[in-house]
N, CA, C and O atoms as a GROMACS GRO file, in nm:
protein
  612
    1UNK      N    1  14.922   8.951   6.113
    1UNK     CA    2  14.799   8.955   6.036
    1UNK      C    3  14.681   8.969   6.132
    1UNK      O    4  14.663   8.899   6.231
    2UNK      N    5  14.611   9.060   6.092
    2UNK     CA    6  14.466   9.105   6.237
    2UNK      C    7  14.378   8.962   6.144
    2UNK      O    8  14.381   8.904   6.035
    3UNK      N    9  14.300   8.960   6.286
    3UNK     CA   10  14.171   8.819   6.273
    3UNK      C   11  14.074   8.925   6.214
    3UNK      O   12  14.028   9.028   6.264
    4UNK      N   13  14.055   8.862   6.084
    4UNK     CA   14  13.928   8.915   6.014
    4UNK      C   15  13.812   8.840   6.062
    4UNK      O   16  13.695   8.863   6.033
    5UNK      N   17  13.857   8.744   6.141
    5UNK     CA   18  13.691   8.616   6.203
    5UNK      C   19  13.583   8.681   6.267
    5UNK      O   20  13.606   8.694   6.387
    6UNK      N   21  13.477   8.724   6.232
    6UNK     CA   22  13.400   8.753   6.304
    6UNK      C   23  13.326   8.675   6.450
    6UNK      O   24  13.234   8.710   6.524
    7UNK      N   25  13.431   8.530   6.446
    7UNK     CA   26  13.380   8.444   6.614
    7UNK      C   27  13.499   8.384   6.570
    7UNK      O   28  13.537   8.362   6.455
    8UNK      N   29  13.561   8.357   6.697
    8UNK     CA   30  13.728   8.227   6.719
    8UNK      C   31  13.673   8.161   6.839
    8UNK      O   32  13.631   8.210   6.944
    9UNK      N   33  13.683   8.015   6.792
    9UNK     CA   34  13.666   7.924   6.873
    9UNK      C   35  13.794   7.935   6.967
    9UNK      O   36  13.902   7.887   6.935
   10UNK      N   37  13.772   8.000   7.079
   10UNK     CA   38  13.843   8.045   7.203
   10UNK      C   39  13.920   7.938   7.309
   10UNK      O   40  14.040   7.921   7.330
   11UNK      N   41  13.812   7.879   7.361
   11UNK     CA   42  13.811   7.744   7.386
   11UNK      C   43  13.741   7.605   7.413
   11UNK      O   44  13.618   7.606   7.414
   12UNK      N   45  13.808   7.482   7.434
   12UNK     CA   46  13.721   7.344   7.459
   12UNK      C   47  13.769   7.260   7.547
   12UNK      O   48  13.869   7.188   7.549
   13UNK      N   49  13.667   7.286   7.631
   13UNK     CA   50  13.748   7.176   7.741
   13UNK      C   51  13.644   7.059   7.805
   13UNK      O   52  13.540   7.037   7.744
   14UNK      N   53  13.673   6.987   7.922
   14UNK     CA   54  13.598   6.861   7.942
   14UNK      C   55  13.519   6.954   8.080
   14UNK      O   56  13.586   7.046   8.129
   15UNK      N   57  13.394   6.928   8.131
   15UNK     CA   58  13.375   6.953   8.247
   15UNK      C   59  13.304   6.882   8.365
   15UNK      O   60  13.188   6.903   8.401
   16UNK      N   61  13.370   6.816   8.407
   16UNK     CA   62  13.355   6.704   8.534
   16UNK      C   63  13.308   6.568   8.453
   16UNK      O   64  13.213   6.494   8.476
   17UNK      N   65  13.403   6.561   8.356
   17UNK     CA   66  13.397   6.433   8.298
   17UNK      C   67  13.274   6.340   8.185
   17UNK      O   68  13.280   6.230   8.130
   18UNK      N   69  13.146   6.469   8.189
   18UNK     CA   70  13.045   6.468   8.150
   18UNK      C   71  12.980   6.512   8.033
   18UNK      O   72  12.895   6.457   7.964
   19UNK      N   73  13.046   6.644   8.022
   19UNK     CA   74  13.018   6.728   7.917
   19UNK      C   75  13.158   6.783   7.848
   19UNK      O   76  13.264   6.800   7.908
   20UNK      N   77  13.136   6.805   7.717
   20UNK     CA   78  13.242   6.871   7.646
   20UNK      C   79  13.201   7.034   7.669
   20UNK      O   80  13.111   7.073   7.743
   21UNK      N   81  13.280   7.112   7.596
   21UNK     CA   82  13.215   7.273   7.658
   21UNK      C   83  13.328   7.316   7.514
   21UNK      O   84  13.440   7.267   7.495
   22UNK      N   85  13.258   7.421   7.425
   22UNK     CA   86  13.296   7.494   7.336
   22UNK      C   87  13.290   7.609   7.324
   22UNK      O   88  13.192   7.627   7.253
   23UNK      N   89  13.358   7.758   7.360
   23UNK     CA   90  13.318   7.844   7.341
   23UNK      C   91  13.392   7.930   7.259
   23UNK      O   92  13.512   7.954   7.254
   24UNK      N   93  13.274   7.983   7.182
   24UNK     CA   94  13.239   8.114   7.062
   24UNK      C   95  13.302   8.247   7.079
   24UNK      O   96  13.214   8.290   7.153
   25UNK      N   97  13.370   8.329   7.072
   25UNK     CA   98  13.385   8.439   7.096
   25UNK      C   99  13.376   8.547   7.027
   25UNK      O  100  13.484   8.587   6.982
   26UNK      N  101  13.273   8.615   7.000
   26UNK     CA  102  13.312   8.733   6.881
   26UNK      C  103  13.370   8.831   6.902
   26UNK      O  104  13.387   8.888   7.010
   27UNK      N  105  13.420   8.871   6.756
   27UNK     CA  106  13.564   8.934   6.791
   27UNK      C  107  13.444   9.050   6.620
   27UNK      O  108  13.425   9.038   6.500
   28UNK      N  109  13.407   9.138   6.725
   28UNK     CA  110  13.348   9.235   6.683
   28UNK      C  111  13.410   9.415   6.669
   28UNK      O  112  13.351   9.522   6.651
   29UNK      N  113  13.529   9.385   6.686
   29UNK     CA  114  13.624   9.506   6.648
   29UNK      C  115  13.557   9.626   6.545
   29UNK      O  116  13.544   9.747   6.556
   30UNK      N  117  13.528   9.543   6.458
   30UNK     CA  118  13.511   9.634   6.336
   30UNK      C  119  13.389   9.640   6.318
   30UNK      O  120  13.354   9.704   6.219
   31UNK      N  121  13.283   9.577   6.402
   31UNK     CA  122  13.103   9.578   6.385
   31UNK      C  123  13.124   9.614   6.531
   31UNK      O  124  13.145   9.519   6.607
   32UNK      N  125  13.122   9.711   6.569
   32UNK     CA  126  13.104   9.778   6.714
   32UNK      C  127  12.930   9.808   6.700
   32UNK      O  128  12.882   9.836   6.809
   33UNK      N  129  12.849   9.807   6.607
   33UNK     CA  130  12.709   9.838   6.603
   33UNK      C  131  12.678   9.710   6.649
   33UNK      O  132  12.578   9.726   6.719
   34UNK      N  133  12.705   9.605   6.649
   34UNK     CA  134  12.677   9.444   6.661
   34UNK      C  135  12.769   9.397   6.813
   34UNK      O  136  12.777   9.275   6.826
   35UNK      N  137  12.809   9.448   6.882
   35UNK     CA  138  12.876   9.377   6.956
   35UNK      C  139  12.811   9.327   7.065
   35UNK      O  140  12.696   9.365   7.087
   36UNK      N  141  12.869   9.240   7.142
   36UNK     CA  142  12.795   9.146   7.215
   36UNK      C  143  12.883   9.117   7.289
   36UNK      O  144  13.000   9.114   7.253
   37UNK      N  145  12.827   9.080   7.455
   37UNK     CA  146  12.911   9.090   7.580
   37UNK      C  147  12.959   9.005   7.597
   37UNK      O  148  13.076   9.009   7.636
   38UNK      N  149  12.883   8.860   7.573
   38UNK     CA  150  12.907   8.730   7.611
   38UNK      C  151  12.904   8.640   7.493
   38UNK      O  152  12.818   8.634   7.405
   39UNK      N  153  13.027   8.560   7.506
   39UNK     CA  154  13.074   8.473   7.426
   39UNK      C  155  12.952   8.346   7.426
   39UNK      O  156  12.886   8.346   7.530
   40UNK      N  157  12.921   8.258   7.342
   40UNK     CA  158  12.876   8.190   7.335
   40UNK      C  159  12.943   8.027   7.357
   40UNK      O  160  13.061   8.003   7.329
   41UNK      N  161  12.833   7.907   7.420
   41UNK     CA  162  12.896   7.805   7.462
   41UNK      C  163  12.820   7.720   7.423
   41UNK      O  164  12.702   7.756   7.419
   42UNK      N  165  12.844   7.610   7.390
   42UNK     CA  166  12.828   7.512   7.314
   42UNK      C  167  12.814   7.366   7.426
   42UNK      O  168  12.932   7.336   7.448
   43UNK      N  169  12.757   7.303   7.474
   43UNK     CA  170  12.776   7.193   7.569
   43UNK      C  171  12.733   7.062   7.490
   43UNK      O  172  12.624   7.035   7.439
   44UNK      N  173  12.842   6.997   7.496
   44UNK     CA  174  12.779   6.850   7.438
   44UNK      C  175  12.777   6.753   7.591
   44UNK      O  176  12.855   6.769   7.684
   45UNK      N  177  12.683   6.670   7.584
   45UNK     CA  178  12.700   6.556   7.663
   45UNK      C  179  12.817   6.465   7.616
   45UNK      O  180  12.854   6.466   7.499
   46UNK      N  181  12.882   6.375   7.726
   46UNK     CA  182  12.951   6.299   7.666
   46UNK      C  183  12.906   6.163   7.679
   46UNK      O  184  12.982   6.074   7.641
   47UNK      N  185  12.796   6.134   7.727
   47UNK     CA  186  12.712   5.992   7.679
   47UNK      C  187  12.633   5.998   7.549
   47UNK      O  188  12.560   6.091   7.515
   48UNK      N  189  12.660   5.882   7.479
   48UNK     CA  190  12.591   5.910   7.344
   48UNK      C  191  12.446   5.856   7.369
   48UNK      O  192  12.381   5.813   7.273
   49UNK      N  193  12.401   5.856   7.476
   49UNK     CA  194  12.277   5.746   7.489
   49UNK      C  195  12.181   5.904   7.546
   49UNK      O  196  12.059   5.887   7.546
   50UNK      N  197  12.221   6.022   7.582
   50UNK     CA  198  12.158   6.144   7.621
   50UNK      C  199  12.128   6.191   7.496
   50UNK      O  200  12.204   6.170   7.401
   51UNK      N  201  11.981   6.280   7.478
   51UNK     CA  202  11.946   6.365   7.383
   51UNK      C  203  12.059   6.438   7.321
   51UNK      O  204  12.065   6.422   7.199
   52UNK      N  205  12.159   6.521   7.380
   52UNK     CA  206  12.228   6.580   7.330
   52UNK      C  207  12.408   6.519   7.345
   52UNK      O  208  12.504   6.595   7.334
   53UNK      N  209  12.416   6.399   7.367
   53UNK     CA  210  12.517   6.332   7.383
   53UNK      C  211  12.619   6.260   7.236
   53UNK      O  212  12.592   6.194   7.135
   54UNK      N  213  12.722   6.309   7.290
   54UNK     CA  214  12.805   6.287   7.135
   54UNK      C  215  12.883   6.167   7.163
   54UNK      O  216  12.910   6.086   7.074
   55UNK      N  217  12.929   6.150   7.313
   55UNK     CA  218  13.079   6.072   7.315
   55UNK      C  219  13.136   6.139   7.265
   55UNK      O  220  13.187   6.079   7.170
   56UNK      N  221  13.163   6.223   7.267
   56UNK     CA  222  13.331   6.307   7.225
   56UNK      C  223  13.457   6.300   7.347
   56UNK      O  224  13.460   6.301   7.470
   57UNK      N  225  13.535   6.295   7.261
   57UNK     CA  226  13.655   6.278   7.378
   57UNK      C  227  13.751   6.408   7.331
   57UNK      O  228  13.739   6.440   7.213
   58UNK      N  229  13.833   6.476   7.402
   58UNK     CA  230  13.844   6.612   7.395
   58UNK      C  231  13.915   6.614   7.254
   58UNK      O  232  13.890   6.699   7.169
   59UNK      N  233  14.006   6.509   7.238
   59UNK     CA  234  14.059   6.527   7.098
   59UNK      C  235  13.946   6.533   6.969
   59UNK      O  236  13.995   6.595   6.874
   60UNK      N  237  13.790   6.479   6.939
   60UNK     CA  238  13.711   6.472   6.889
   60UNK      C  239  13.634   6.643   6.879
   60UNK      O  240  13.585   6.708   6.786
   61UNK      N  241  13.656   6.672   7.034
   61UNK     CA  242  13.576   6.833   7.084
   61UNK      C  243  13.632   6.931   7.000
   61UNK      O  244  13.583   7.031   6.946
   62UNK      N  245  13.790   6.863   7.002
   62UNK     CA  246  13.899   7.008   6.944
   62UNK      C  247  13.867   6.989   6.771
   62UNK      O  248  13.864   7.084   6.694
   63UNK      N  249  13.850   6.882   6.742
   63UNK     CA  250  13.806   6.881   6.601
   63UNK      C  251  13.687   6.917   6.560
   63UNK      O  252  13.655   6.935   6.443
   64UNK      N  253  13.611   6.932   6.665
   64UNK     CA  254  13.471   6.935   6.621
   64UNK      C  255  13.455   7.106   6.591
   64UNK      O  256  13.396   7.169   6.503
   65UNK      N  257  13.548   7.151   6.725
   65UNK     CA  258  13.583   7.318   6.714
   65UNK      C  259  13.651   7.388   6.601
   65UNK      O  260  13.620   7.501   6.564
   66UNK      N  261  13.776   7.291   6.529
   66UNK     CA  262  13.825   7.308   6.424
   66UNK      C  263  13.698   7.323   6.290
   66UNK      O  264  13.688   7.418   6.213
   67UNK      N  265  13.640   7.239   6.292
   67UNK     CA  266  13.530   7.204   6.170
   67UNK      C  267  13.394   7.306   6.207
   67UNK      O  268  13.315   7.327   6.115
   68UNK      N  269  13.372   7.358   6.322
   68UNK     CA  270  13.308   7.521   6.336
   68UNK      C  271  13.346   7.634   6.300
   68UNK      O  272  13.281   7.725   6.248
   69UNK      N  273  13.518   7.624   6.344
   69UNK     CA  274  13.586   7.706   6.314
   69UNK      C  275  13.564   7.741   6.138
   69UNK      O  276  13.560   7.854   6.091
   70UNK      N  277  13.558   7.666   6.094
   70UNK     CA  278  13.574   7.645   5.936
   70UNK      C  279  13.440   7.662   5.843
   70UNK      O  280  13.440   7.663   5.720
   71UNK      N  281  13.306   7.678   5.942
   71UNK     CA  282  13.194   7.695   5.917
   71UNK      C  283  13.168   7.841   5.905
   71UNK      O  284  13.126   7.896   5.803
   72UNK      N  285  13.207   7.923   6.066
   72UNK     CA  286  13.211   7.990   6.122
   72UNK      C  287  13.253   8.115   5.988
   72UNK      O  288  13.178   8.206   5.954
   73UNK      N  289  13.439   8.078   5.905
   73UNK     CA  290  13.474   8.138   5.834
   73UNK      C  291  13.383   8.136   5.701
   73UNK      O  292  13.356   8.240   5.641
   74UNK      N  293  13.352   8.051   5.672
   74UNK     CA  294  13.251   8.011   5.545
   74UNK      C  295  13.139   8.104   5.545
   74UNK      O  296  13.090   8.146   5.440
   75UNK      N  297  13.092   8.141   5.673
   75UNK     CA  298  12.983   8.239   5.658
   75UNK      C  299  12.993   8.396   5.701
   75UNK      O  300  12.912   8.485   5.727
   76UNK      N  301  13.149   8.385   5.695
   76UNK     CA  302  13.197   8.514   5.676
   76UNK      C  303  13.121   8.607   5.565
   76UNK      O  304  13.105   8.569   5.449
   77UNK      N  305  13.073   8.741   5.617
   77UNK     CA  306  13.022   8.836   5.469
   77UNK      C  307  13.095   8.913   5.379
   77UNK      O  308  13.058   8.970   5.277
   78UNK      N  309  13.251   8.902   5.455
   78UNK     CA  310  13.328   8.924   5.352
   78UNK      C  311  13.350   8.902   5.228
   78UNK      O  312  13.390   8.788   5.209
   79UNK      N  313  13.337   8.980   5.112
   79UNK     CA  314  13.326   8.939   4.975
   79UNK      C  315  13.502   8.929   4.948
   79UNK      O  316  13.548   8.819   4.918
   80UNK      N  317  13.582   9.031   4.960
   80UNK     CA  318  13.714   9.070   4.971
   80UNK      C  319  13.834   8.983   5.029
   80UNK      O  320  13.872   9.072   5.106
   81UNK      N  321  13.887   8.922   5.043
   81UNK     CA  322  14.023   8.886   5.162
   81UNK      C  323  14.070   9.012   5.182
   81UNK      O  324  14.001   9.105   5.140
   82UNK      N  325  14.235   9.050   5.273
   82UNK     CA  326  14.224   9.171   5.283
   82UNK      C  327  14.379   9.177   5.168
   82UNK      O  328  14.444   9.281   5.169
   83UNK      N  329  14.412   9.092   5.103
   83UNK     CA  330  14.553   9.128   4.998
   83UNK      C  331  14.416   9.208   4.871
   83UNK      O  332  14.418   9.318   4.817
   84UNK      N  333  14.346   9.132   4.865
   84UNK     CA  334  14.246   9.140   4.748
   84UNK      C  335  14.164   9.312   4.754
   84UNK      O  336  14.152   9.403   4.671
   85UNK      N  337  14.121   9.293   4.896
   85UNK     CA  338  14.106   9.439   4.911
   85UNK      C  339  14.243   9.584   4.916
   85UNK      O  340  14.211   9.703   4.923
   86UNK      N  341  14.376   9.539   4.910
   86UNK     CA  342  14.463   9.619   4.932
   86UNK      C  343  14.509   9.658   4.775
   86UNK      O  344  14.528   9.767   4.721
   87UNK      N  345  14.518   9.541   4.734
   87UNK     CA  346  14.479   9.580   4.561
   87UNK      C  347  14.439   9.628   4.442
   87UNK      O  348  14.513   9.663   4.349
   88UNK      N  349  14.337   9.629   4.444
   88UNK     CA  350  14.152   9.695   4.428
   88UNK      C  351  14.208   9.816   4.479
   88UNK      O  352  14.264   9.896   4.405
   89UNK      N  353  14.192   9.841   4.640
   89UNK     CA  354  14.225   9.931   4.642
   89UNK      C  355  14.322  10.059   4.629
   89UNK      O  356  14.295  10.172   4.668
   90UNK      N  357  14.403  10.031   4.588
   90UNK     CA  358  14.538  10.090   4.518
   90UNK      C  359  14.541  10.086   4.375
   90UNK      O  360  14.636  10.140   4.320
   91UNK      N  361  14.440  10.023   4.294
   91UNK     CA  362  14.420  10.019   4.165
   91UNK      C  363  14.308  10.170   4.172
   91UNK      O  364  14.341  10.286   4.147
   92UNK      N  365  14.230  10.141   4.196
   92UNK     CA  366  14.105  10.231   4.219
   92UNK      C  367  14.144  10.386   4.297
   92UNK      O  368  14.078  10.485   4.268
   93UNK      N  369  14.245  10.392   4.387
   93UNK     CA  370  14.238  10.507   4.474
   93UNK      C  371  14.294  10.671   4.370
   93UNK      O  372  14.308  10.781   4.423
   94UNK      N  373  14.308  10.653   4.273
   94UNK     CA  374  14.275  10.788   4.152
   94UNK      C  375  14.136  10.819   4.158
   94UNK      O  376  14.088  10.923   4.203
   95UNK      N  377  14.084  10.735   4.117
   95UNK     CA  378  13.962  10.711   4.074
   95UNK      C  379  13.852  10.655   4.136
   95UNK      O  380  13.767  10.577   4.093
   96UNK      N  381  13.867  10.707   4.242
   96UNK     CA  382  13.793  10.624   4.360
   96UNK      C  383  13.655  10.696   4.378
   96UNK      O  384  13.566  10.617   4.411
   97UNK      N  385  13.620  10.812   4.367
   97UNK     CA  386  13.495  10.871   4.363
   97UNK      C  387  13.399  10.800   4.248
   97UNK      O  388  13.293  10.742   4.268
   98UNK      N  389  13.467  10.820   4.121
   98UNK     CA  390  13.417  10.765   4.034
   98UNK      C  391  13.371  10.607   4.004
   98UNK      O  392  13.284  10.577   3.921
   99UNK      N  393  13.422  10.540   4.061
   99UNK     CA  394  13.406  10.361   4.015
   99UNK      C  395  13.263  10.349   4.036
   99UNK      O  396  13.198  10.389   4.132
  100UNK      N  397  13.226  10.293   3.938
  100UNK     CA  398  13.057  10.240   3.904
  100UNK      C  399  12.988  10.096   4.000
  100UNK      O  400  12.893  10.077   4.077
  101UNK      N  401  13.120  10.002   3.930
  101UNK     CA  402  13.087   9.888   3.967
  101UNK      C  403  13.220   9.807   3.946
  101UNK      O  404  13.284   9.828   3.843
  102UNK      N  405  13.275   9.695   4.059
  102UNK     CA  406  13.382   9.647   3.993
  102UNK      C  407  13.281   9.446   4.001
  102UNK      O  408  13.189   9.407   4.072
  103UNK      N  409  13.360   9.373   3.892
  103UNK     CA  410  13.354   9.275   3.872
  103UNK      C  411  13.406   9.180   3.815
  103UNK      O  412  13.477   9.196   3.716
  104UNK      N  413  13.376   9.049   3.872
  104UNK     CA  414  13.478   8.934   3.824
  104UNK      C  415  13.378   8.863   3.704
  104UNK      O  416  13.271   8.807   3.726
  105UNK      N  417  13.449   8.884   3.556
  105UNK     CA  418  13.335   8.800   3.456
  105UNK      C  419  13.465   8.702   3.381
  105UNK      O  420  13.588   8.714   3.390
  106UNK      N  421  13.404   8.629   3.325
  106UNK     CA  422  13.439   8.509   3.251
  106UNK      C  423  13.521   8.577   3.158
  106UNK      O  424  13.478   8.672   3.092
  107UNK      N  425  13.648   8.528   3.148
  107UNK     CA  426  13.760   8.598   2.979
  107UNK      C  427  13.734   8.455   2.952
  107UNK      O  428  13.819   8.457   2.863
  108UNK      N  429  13.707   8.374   2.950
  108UNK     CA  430  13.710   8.220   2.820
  108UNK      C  431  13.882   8.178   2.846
  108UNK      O  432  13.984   8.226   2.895
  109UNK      N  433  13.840   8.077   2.786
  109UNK     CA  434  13.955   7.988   2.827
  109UNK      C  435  14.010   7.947   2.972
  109UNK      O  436  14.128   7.947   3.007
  110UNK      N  437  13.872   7.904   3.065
  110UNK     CA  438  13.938   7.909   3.172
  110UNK      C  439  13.988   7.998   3.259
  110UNK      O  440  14.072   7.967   3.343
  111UNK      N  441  13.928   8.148   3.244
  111UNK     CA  442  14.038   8.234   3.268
  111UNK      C  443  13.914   8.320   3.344
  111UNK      O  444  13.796   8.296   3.317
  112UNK      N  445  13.951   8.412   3.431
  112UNK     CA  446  13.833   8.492   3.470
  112UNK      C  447  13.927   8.598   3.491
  112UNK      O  448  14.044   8.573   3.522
  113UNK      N  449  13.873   8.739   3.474
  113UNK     CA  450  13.931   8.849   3.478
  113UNK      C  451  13.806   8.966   3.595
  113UNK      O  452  13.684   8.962   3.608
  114UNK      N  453  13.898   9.044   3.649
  114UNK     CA  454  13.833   9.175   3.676
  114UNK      C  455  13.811   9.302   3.634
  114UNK      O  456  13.910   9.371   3.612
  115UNK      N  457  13.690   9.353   3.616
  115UNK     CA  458  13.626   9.468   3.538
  115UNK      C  459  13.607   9.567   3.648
  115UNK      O  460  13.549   9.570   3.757
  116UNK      N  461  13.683   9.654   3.570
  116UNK     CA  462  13.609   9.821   3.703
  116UNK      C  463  13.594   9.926   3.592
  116UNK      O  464  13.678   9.968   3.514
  117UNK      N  465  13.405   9.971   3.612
  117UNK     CA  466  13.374  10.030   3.542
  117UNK      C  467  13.356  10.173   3.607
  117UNK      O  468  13.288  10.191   3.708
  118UNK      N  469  13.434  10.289   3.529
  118UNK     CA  470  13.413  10.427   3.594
  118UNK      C  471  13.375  10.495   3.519
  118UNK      O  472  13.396  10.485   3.398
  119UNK      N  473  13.309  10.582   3.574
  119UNK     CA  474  13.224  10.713   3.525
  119UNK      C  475  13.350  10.781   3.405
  119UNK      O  476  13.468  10.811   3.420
  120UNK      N  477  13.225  10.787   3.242
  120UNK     CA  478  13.342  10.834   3.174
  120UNK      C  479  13.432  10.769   3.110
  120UNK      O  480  13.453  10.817   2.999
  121UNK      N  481  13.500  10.671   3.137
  121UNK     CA  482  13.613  10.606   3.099
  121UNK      C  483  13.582  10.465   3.014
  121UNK      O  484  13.466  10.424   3.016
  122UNK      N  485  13.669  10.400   2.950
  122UNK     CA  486  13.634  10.273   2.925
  122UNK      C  487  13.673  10.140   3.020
  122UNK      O  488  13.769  10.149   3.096
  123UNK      N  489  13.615  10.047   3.015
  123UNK     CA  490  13.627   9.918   3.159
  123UNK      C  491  13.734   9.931   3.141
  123UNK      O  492  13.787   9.936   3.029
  124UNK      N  493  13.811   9.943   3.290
  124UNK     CA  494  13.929   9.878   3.273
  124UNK      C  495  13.917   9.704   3.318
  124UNK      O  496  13.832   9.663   3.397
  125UNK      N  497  13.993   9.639   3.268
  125UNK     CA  498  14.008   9.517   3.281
  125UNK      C  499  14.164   9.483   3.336
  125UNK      O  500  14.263   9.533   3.283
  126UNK      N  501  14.169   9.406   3.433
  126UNK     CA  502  14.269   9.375   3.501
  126UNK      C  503  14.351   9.210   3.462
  126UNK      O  504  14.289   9.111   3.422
  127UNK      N  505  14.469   9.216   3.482
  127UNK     CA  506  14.518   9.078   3.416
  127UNK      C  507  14.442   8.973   3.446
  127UNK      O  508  14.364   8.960   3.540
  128UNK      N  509  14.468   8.900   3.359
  128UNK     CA  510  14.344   8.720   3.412
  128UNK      C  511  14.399   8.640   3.524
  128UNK      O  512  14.490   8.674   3.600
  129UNK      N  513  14.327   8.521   3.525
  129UNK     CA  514  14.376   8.421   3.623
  129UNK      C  515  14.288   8.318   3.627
  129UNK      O  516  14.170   8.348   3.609
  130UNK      N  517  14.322   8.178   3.649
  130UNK     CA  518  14.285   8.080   3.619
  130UNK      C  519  14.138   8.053   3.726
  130UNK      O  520  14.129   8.064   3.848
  131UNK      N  521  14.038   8.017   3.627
  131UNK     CA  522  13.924   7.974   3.713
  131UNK      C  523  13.955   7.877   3.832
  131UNK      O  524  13.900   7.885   3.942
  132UNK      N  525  14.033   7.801   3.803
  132UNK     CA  526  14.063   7.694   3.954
  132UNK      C  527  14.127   7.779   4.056
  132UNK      O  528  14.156   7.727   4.164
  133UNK      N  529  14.164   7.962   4.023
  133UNK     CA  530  14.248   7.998   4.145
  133UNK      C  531  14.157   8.010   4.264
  133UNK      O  532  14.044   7.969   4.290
  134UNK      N  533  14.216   8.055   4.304
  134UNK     CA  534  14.066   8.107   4.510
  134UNK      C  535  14.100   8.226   4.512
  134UNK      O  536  14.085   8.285   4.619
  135UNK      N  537  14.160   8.304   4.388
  135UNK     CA  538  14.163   8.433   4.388
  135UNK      C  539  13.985   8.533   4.387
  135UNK      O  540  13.890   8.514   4.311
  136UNK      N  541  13.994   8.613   4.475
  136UNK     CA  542  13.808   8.639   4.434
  136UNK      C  543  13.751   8.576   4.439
  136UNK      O  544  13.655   8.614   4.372
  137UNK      N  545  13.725   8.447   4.495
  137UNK     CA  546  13.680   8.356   4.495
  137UNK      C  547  13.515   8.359   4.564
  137UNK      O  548  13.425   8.275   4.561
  138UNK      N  549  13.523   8.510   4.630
  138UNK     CA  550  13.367   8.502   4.686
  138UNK      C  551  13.306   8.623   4.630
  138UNK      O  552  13.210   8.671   4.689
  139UNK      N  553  13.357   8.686   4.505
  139UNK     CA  554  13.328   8.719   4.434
  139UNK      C  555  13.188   8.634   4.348
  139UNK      O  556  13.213   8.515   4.330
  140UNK      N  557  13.075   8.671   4.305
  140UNK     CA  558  13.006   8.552   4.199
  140UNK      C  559  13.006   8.652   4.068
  140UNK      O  560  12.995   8.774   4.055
  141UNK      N  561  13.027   8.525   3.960
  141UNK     CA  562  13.040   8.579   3.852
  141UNK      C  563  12.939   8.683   3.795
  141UNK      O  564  12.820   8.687   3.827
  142UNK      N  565  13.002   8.770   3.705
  142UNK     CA  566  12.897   8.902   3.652
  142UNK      C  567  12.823   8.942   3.697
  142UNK      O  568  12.712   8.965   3.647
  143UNK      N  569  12.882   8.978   3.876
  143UNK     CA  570  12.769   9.097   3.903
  143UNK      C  571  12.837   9.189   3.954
  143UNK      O  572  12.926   9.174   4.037
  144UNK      N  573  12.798   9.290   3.906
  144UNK     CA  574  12.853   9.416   4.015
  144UNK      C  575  12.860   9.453   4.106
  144UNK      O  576  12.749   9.444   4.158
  145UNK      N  577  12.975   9.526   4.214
  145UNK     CA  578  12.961   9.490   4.328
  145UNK      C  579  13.008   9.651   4.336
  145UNK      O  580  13.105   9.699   4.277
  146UNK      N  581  12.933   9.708   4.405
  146UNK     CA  582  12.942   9.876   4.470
  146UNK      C  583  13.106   9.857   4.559
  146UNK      O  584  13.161   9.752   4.592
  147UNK      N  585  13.149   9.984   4.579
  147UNK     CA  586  13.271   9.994   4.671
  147UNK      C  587  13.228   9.980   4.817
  147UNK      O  588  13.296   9.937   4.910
  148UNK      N  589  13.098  10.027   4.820
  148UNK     CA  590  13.046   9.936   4.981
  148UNK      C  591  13.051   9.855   5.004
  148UNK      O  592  13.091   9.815   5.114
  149UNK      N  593  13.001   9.762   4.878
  149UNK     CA  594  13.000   9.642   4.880
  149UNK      C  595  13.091   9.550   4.923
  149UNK      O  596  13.054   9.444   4.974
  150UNK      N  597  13.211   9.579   4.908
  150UNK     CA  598  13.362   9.540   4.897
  150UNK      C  599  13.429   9.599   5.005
  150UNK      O  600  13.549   9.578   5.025
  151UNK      N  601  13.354   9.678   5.083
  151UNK     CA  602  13.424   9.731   5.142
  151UNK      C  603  13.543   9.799   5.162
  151UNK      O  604  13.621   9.776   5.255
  152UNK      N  605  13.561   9.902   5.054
  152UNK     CA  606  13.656   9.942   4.935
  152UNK      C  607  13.643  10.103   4.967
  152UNK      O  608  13.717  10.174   4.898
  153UNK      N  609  13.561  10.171   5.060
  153UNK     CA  610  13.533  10.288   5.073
  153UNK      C  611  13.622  10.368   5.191
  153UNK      O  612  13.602  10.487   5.213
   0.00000   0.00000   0.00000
């Protein structure tokens, strides 16, 4: 499976007993307009009594990297995962010039469905699935989203 992460916490280590050290790496493969030479680093003190001092002890550092890590993905601009985009896109690739707008709206009962509206045709609507899934999940309800958008082009 390729890293869709646009930064992987690379690594964290201790340095001369003082500071913790975290570093950022972007992994800009696919934004080659955005890329950037140098990884970014993160230094905590490890006295909690310093301005920028945590007391972290490396097992605390690696968690702290885990819980960036997890930030890091959260502000991913990916609207898509990539099963979700392989989908979509194999639903759509007839009709791929044509698609208007695709979207995730409310079917009732708990249920949310996807709409792809094309030039000409009537919505198609795609099977449901339960509002508690994390299917589409960064999808927001009833709005349309261009094939740029989705990155679907």
């Amino acid at each position: 499976m390729k890293n869709d992460k646009k930064y992987t916490i690379t690594s964290v280590s201790k340095s001369d007993n003082t500071k913790t050290d975290i570093q950022i790496t972007p992994n800009f493969r696919e934004y080659s307009d955005k890329m950037v030479d140098n990884p970014i680093f993160i230094s905590f003190s490890d006295n909690p009594m310093e301005e920028n001092g945590y007391g972290l002890t490396l097992g605390a550092a690696k968690r702290l990297a885990k819980d960036l890590n997890e930030i890091v993905d959260s502000c991913n601009d990916e609207i898509l995962d990539d099963e979700e985009k392989e989908y979509l896109g194999n639903i759509i690739k007839p009709f791929k010039n044509d698609v208007n707008y695709i979207a995730k709206e409310s079917g009732g009962n708990n249920l949310y469905t996807i709409a792809i509206d094309i030039n000409d045709c009537p919505i198609i609507y795609l099977p449901p699935f339960e509002k508690t899934s994390l299917m589409y999940k960064n999808m927001k309800i009833n709005t349309g989203y261009t094939l740029q958008e989705l990155n679907l082009m």
